[in-house]
N, C-alpha and C positions, 0 to 999 in steps of 0.2 A: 470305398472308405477314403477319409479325407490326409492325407500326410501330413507332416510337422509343418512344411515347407509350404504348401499352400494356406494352414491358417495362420502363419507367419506373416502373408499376404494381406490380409485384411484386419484395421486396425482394432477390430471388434475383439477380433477373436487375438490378436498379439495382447490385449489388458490381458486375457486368461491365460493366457503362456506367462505371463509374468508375475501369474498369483499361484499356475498350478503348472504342474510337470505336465508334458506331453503325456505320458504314464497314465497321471491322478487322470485328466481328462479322459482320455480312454476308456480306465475303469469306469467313470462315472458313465460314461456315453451309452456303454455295454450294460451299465444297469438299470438304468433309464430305458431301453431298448426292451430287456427283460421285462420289467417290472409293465410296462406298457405292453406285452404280447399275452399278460395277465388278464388284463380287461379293463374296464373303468374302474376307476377306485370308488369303493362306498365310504361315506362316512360314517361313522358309528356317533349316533345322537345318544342325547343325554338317555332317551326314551329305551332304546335298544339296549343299552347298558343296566337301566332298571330291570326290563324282561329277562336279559343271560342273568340277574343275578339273583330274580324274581327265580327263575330256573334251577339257579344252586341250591335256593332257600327250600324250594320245594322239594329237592333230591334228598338234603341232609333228613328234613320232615317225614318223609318216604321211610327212609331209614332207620329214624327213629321208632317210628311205629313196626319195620321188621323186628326187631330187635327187644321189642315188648313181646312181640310175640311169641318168638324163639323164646325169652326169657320165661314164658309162662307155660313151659314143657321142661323147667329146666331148677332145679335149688337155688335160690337167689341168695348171695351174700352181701351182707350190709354194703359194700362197696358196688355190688353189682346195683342195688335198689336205687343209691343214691344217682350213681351214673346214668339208670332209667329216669330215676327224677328228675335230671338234668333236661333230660329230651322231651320231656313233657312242658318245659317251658315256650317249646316252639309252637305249638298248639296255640299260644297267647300272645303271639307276636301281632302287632298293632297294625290295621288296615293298609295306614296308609305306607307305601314303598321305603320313602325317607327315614323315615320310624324304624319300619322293617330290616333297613339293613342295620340301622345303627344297633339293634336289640342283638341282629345274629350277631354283629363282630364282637358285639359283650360274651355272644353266648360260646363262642369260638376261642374268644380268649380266657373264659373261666371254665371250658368243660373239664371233667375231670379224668382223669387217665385212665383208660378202659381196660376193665377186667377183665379176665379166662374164665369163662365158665368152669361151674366145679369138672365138667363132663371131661375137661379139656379144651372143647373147643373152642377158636378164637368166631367171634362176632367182626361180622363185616367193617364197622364203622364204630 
């Protein structure tokens, strides 16, 4: 490891002693150090961000339709019907990705508060 006193020595490294503490460096050294014994950094493109969210979309979808099902073993009250009508909107979400998420963060932000089955039970989502 390199001491205060040798990068003191070289006028490279004296600018960074004069913008950061011997300290900040260090820390910084050590995480760089870590972050690199991680492996190569991937970037996450635009494309992989569509799939993880292509991913969500399909999990809430999944969910939806448990939940019809449960619901059709089960007394449905006006609030529960409407709340299933909610999740049937995902069923009609538009091909394309773009589209697709703009529809779920509508549908995310107007679903409506999920009810208790009369039975008692809470439903997963």
């Amino acid at each position: 490891m390199c001491s205060k006193k040798e990068l003191e020595k070289n006028p490279t490294f004296l600018e960074l002693l004069e913008e950061y503490s011997f300290k900040e460096l260090l820390t910084i050294v050590k995480a760089l150090a870590e972050a690199r014994s991680m492996g190569p950094i991937r970037r996450y493109s635009q494309l992989d961000l569509e799939q993880d969210l292509q991913k969500e979309i399909d999990w809430v979808i999944a969910q939806g339709r448990s939940l019809r099902v449960q619901g059709q073993n089960e007394p449905l009250t006006e609030k529960w019907q409407e709340y299933l009508k909610h999740f049937n909107f995902l069923e009609t979400l538009a091909p394309q990705i773009q589209d697709r998420i703009e529809q779920f963060r509508s549908f995310l932000e107007n679903k409506p508060s999920k009810p208790r089955f009369v039975s008692g039970e809470v439903a997963d989502f």
